[in-house]
TORKOL-215809 format. One record per atom (N, C-alpha, C): residue in one letter; x, y, z. Coordinates in steps of 0.001 Angstrom, whole numbers, plus 500000, padded with zeros to 6 digits. Layout:
N
AXYZ;...
//
This chain:
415
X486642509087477699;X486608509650479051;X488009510084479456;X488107511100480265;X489468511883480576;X489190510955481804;X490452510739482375;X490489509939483167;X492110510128483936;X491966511004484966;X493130512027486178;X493119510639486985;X494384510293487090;X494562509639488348;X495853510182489346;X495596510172490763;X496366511040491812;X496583510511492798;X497691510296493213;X498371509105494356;X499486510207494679;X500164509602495984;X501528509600496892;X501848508715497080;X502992508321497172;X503598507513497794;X505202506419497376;X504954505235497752;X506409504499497190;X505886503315496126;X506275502636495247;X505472501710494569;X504726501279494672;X504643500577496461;X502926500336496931;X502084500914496497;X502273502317496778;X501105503126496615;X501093503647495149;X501673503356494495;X501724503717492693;X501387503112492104;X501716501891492234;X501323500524491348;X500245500450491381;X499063499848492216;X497468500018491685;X497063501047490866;X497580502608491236;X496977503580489998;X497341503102488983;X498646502498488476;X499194502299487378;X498443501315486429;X498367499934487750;X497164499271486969;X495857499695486470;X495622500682487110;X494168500718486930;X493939501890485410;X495300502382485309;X495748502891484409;X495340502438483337;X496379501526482682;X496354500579482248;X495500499924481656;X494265499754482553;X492838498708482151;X491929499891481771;X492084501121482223;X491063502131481493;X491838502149480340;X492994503056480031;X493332502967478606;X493476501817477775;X493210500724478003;X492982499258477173;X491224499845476640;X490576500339477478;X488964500532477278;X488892501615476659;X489847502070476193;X489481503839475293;X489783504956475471;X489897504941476976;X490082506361477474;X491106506884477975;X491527508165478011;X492679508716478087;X492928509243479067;X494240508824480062;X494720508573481127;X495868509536481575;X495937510512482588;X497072511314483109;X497466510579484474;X498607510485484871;X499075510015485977;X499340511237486989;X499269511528488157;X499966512808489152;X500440512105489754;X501695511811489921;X502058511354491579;X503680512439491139;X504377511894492332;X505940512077492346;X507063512112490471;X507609513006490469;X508150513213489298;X509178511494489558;X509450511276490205;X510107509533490523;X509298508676489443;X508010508744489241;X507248507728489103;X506916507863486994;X507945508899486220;X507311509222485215;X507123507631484211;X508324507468484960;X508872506460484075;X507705504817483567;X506808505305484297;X505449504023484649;X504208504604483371;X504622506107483572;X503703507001482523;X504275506712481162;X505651507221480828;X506127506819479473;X505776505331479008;X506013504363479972;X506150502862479289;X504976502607479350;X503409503366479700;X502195502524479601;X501815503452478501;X502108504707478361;X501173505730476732;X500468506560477718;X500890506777479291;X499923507819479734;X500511509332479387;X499328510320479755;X500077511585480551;X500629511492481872;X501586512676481747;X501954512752483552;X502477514135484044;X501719514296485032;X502123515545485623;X503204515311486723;X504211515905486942;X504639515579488081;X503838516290489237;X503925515875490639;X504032516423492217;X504795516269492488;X505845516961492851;X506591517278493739;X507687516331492634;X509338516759493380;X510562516647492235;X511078515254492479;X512106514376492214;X512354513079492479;X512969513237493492;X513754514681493620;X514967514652495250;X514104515281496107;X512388515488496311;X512077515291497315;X511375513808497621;X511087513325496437;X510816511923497216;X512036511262497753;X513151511164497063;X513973510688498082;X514515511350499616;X514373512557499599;X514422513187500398;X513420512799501702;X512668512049501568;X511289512105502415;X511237510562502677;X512020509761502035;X512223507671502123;X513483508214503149;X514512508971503004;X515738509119503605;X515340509626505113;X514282510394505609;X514107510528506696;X513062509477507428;X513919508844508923;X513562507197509606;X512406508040510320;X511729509260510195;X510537509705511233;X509343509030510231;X509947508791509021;X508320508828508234;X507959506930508661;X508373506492509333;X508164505032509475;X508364505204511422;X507691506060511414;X507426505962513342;X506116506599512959;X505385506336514257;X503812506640514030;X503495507937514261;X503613508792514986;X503406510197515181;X504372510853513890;X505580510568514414;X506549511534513547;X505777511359511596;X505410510247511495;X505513509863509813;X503655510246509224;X502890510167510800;X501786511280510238;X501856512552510272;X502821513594510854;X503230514208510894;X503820515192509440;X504590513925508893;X505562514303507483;X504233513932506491;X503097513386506463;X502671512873505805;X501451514205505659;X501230515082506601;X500306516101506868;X500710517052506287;X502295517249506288;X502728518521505701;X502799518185503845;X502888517048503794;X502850517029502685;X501958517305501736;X500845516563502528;X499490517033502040;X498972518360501876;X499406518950503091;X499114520586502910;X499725521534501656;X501010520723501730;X501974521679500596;X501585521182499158;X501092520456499256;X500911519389497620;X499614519863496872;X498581520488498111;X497452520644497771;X496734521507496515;X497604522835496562;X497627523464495290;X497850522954493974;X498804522362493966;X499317522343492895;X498412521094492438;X498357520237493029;X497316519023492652;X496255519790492072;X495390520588493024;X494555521498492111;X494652522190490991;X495347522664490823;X495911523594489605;X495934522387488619;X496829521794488795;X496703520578487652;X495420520008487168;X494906519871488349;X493254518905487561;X492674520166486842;X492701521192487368;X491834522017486983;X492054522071485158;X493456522202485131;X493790522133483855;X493876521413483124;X493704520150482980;X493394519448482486;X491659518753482793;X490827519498483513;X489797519234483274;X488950519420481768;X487959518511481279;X487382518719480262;X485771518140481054;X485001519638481257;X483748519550481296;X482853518431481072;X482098517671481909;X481603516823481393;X481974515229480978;X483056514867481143;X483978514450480567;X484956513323481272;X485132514339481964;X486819513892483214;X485825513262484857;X487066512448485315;X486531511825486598;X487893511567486762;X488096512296488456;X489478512240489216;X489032510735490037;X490820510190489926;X490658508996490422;X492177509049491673;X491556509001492797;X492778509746493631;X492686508642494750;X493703509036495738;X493793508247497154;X493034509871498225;X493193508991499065;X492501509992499863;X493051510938500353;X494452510911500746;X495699511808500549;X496145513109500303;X495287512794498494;X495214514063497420;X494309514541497625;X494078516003498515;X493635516609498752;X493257517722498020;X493967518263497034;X493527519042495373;X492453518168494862;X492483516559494830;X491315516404494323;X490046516138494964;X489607516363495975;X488548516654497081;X488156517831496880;X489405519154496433;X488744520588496314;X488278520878495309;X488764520051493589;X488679520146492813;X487111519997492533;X486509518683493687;X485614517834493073;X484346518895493874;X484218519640494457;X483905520178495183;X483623521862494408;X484956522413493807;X484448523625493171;X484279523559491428;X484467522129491054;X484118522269489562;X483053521244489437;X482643520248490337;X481684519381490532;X482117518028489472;X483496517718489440;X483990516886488705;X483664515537489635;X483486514588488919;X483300513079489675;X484769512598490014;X484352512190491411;X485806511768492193;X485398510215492332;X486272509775492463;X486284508583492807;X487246508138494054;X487312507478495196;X488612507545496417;X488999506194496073;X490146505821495982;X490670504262495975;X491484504070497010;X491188502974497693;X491383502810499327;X491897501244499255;X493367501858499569;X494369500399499365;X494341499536500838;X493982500109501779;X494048499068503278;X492673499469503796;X492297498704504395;X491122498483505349;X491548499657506550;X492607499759506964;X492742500751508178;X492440501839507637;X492427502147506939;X492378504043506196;X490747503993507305;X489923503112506724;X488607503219506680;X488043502784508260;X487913504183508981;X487236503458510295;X486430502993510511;X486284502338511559;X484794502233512225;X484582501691513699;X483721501714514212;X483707501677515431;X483562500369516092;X483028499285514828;X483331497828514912;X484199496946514670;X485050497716514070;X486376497376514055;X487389497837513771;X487947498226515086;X488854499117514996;X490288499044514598;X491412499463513859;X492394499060513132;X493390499323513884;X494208498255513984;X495194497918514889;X496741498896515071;X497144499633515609;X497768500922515360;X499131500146515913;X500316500928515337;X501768500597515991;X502072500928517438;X502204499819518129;X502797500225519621;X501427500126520531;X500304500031519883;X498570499925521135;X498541498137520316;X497504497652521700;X497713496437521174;X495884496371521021;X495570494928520050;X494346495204519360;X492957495794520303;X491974496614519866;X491019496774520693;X490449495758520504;X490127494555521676;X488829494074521486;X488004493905521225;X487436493095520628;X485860492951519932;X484762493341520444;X484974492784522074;X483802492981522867;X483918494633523387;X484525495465523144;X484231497010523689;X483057497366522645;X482284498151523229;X481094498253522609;X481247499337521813;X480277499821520244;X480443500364519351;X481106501851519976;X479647502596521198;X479751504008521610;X481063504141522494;X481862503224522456;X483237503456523449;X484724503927522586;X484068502871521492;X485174503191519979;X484513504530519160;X483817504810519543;X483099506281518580;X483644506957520127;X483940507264521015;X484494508251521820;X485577508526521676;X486127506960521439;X487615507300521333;X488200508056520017;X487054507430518748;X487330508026517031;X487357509416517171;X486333510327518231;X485850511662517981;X487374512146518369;X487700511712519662;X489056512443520667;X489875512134519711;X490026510933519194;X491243511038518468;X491372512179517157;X490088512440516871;X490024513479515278;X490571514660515417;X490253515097517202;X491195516484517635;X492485516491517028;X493313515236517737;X494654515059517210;X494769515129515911;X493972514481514957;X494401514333513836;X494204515334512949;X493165516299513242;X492945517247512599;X494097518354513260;X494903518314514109;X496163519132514266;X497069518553513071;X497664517430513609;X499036516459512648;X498757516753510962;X497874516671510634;X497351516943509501;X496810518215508885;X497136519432510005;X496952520842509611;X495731520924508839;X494598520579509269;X493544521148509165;X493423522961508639;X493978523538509946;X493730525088509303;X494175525540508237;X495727525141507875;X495841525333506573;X494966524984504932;X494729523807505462;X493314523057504459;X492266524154504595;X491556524721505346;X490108525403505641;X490843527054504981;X491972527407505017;X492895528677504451;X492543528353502908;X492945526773502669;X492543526993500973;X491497527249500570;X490952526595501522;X489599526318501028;X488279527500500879;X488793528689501722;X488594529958501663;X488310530798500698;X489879530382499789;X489906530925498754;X489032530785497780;X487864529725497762;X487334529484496624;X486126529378497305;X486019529815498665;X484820530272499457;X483653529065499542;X484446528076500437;X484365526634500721;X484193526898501963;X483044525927502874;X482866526224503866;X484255525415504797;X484395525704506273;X485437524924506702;X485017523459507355;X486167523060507502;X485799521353507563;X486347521084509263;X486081520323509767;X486753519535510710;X486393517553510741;X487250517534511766;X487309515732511733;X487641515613510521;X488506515824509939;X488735515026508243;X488755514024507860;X489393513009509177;X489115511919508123;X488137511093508727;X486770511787509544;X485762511222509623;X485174510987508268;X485054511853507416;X484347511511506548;X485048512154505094;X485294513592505471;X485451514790504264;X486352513969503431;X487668513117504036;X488494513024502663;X488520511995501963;X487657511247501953;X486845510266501097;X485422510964500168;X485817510337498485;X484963510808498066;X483524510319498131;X481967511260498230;X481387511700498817;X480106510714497134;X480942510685496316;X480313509683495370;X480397507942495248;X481820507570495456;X482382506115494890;X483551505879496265;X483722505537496335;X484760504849497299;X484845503583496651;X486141502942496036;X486645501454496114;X487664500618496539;X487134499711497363;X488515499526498255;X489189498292497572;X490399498528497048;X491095497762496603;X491532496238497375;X490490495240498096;X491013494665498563;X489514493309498500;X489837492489498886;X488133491208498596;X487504491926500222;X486413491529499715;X485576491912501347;X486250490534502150;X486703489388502032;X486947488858502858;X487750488737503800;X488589489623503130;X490127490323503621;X489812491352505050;X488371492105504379;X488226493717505292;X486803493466505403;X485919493004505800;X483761492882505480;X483411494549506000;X482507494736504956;X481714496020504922;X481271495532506549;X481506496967506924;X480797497427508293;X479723498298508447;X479053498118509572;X477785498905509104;X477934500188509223;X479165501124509492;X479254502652509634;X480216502724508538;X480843502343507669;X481505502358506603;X480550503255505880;X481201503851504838;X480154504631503900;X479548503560502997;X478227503895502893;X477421502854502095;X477569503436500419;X478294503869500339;X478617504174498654;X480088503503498180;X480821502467498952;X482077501889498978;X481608500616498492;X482632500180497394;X482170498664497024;X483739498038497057;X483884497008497344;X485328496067497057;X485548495500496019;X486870495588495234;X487344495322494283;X487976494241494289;X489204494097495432;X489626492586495213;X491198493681495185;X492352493021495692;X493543493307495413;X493780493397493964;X494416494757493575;X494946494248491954;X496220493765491389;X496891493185492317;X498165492308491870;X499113493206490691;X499513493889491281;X500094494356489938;X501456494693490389;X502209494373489211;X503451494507490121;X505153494827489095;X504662495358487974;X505226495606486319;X505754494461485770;X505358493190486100;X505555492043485367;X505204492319484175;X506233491927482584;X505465491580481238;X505467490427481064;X504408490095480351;X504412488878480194;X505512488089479218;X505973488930478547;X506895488710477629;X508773488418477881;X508582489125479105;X510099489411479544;X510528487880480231;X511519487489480518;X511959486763481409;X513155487040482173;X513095486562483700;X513928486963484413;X515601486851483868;X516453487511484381;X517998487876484493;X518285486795484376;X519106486059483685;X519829485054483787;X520325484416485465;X520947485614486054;X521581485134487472;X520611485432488664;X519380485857488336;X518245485531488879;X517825484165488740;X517118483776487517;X516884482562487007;X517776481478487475;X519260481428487504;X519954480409487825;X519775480275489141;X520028481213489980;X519577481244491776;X518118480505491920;X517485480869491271;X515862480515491659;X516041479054491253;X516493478724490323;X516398477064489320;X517460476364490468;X517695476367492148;X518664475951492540;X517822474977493755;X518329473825494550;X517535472508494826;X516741473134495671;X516634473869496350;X515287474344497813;X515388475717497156;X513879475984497724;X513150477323497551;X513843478543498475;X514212479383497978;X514552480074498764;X513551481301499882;X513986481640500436;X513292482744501545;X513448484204500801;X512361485028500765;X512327486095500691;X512100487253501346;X513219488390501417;X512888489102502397;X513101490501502159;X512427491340502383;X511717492885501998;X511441493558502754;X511986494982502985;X511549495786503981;X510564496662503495;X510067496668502031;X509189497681501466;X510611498500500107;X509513498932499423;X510374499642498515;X511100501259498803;X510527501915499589;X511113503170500406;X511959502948500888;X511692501255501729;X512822501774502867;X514037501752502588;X514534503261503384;X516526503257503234;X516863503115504045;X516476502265505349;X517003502407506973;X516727500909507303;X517341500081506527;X517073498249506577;X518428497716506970;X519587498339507208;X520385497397506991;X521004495765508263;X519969496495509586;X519927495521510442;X518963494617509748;X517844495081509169;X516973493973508796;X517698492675508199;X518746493502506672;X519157492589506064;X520618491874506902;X520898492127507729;X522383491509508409;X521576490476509110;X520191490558509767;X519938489666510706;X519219488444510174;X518774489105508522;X518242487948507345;X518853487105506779;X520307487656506734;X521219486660506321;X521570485500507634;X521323486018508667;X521961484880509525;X520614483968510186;X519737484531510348;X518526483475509683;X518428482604508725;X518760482469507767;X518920481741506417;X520217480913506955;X521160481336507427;X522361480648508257;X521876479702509228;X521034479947509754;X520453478965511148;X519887478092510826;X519057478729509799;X517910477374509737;X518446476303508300;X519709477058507584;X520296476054506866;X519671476495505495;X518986477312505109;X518009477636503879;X518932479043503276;X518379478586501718;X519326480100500769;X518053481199500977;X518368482323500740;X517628483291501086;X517896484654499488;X516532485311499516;X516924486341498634;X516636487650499174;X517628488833499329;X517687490208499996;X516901490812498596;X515702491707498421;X515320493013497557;X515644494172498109;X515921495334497538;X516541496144497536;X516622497102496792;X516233498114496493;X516917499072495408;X518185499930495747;X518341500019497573;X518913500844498108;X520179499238498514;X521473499320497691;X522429498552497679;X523451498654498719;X523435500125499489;X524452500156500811;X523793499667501950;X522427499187502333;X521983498483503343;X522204497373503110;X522651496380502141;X523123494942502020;X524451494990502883;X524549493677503486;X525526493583504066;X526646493241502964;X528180493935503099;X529432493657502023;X529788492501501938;X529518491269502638;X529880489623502492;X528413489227502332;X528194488780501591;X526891487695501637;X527660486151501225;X526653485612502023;X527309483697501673;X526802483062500543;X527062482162499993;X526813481807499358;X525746481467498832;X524739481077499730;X523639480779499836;X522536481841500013;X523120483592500094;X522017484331499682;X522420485088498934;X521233485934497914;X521800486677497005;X520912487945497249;X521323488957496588;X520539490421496699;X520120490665495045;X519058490844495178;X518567491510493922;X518261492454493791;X517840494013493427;X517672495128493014;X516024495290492695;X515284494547492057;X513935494487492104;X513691492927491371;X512634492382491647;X512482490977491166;X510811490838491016;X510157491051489613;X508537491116489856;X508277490574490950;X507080490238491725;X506509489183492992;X506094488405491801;X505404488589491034;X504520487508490320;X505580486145489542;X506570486331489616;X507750485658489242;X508279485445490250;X509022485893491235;X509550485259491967;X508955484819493615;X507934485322493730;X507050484119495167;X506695483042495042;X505850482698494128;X506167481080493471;X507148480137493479;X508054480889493650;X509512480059493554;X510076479685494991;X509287480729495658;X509972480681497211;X509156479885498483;X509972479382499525;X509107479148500372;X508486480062501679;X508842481237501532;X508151481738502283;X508807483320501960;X508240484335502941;X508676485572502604;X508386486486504055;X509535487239504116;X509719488042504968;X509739489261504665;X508753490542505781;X508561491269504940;X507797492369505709;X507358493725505363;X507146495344506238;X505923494913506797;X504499494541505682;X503511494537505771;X502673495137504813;X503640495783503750;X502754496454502676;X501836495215501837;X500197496158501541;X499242495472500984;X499768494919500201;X500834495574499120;X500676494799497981;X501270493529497893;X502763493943499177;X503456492833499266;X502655491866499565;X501958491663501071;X501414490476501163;X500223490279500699;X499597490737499346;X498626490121498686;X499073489120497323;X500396489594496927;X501375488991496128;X501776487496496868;X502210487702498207;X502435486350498685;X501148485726498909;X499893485706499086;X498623484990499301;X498741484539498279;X498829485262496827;X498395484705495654;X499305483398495278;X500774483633495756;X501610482643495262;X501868481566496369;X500895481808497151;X500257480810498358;X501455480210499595;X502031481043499502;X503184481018500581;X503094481633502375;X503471481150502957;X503587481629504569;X504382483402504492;X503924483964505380;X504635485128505872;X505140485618507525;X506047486118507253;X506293486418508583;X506809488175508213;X505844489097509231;X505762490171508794;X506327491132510085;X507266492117509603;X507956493183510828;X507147493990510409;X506239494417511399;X505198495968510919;X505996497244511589;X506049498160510716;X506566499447511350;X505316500513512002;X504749500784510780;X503990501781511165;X502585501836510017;X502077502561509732;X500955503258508642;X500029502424509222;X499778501148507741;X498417500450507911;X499002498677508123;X500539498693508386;X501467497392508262;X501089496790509698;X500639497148511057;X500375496852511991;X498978496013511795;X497967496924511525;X496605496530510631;X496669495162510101;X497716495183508646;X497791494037507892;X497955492680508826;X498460492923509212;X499475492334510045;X498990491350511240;X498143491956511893;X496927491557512606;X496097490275511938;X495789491070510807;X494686490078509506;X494885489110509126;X496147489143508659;X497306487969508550;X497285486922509470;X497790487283510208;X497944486032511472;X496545485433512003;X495404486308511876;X494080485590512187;X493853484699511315;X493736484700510019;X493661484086508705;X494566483106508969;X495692483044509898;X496492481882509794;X497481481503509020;X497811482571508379;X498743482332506647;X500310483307507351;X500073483518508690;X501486484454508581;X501546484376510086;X502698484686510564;X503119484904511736;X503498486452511910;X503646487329513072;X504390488769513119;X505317488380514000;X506484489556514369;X507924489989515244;X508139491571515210;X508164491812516437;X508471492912516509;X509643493886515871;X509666495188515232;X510908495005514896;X512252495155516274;X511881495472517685;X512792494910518461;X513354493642518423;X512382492593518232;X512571491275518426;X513365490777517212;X513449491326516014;X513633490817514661;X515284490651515030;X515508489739515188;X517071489026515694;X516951487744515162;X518270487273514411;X517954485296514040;X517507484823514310;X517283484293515639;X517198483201516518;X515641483113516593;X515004484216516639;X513853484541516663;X513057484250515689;X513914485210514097;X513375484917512965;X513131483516512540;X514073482832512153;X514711481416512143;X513360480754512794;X513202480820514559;X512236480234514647;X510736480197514589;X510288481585513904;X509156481367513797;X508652481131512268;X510025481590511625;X509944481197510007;X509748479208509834;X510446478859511075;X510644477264511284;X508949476893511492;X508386477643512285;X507052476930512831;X505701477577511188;X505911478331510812;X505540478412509698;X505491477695508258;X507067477040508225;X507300476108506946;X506709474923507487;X506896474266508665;X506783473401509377;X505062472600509865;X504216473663509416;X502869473749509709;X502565473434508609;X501490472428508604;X500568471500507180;X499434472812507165;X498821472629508528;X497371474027508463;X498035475565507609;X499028475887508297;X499210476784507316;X499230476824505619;X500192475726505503;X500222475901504158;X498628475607503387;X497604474908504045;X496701474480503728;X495890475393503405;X496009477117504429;X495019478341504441;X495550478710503378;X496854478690503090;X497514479337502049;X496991479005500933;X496848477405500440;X496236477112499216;X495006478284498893;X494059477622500323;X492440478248500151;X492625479688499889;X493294479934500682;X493121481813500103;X493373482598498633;X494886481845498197;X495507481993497082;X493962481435495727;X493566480649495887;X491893479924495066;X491063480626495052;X490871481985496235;X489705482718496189;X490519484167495748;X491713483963494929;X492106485438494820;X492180485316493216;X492139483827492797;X492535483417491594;X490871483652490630;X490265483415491709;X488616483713491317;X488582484586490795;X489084486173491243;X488615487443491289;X488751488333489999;X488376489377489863;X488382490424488331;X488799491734488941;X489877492005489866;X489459493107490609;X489652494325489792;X490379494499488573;X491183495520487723;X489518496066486951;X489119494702486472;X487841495119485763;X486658495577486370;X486493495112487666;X485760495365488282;X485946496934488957;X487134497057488805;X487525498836489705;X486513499393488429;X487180499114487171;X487313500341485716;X485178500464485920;X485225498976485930;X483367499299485984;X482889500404486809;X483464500089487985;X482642500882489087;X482810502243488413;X484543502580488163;X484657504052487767;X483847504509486631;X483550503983485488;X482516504014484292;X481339504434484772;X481228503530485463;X479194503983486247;X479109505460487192;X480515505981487541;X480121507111488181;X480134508174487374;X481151508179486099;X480591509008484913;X479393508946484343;
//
């Protein structure tokens, strides 16, 4: 089986294709990657193909601007992208389509492969990394800066608000330009997009346990849950850095703290992480790829690392600080640790929410994200038996799961 897979985004959003990569070509079949020319390097070291989208100095180009992590401005950057990306995504599948054969495996995002699936009748598949992507009118997903809708507002009040809001979104997201392509290949035009159109119309799988997100009854009834796929380029073979290893092998667990892998606009995060770790008396570890947001003195007691698997180093830690990305905090459930999460924007508000109901995490605003603050709610977190207790239970029902095998199935059965 030809087997196209098509993503955007920053490792979050790469890493599950990669896995899922991965577990199809273990099963036979032969695997192209599309995302960001940034990302080849995931293609060479697994035996895939790879097309690039778009060049590496516009992905950095696009982490370097602070609008894409505000809520209007970063759906905004996220619309044009889509619009401009759209061709060429097409063009690519097209060419590497083999009749009969091939099944695009995309985010919902990739909009070439919605047109693709549509004028060559290729099987799509949508892989849906957060519960917020996916509306509904029973539960509505918790947005940056509005605070949660209530349970008790009734279904037809949240379907008024979904319709009004689709106006907007079908602007931010340049709709007309989409219905211009779509012309071309004499496609009827669309509106509300992401009522329904940019989810595929065969398979939907949401990368996450239903217990995390429960099927709703206006959800598309062709969506099944997979389970988080933990993936995170751990080998099993490798072992950590020596001066990793020695930090970690040191008498208390240290704190971990992460603004996401994009972000280049952290460096209050990390000045105010270090003096948290100062307050409450605990060593701490800064991640990072971007090395001028570390503060130029660090104490003794924290260190900065450059990338550090999760699957290796949360285990080690007592707790973790952190954006809200899925993958991050499905990595900390597994290694059964507390969180305390700064949500910016996307679906990190969402998470974030989920988290703290579940009981396994606390949130802070990022106004509020100051020591004194951090320090103390990181304090009432270590400090809590119930927490750590949800933490076990959750981390037991993730240890259960097959979610990698269970994606490749679903995708098999739609060929």
């Amino acid at each position: 089986m030809n087997c196209i897979l098509v993503t955007h985004g920053t490792e979050g959003d790469v890493h599950p294709f990669v896995a899922i990569g991965i577990m199809l070509r273990a099963k036979g079949h032969h695997v192209t990657l599309m995302t960001n020319a940034h990302f080849a390097r995931h293609a060479e070291k697994h035996g895939f193909d790879f097309t690039p989208i778009g060049t590496e100095k516009e992905f950095f180009d696009e982490m370097a601007n602070p609008d894409i992590w505000k809520g209007i401005p970063g759906a905004r950057s996220l619309g044009r992208w889509m619009a401009r990306s759209m061709p060429t995504q097409y063009e690519a599948i097209i060419e590497r389509h083999k009749p009969g054969n091939t099944v695009i495996i995309a985010s919902g995002a990739t909009l070439g492969a919605r047109i693709a699936h549509e004028t060559h009748n290729i099987p799509l598949v949508t892989i849906v990394l957060q519960p917020a992507i996916l509306r509904s009118a029973y539960a509505m997903p918790v947005v940056a800066g509005a605070p949660p809708i209530p349970s008790w507002v009734p279904p037809f009040v949240n379907r008024a608000i979904l319709r009004s809001l689709d106006v907007f979104l079908d602007r931010i997201f340049i709709v007309k330009k989409i219905n211009a392509y779509r012309a071309t290949f004499n496609l009827p035009p669309i509106n509300r997009m992401m009522h329904e159109w940019w989810l595929s119309p065969q398979r939907i799988i949401a990368l996450f346990p239903d217990w995390y997100a429960p099927q709703q009854p206006d959800w598309p009834q062709h969506l099944r849950h997979a389970g988080f796929p933990l993936f995170d380029e751990h080998n099993q073979d490798q072992k950590l850095e020596p001066h990793i290893e020695s930090f970690l092998a040191g008498t208390d667990a240290p704190i971990a703290f992460t603004p996401g892998s994009g972000m280049m606009h952290a460096r209050s995060f990390f000045a105010e992480a270090v003096k948290a770790c100062q307050t409450l008396g605990r060593r701490g570890i800064l991640l990072t790829r971007f090395e001028d947001q570390v503060p130029d003195q660090l104490p003794e007691t924290v260190r900065h690392f450059k990338y550090v698997p999760f699957s290796q180093l949360l285990p080690r830690c007592s707790a973790i600080v952190h954006h809200g990305g899925i993958g991050t905090l499905s990595q900390a459930m597994v290694a059964r640790i507390p969180q305390l999460i700064m949500p910016l924007a996307w679906d990190q508000p969402d998470n974030a929410y989920r988290l703290k109901r579940m009981g396994i995490a606390d949130t802070i605003l990022p106004k509020h994200f100051r020591a004194q603050a951090i320090a103390k709610k990181l304090a009432g977190l270590l400090e809590n038996k119930e927490v750590s207790n949800k933490c076990h239970q959750y981390a037991k029902l993730l240890h259960q799961a097959k979610p990698l095998e269970t994606t490749c199935d679903l995708i098999e059965a739609v060929v």
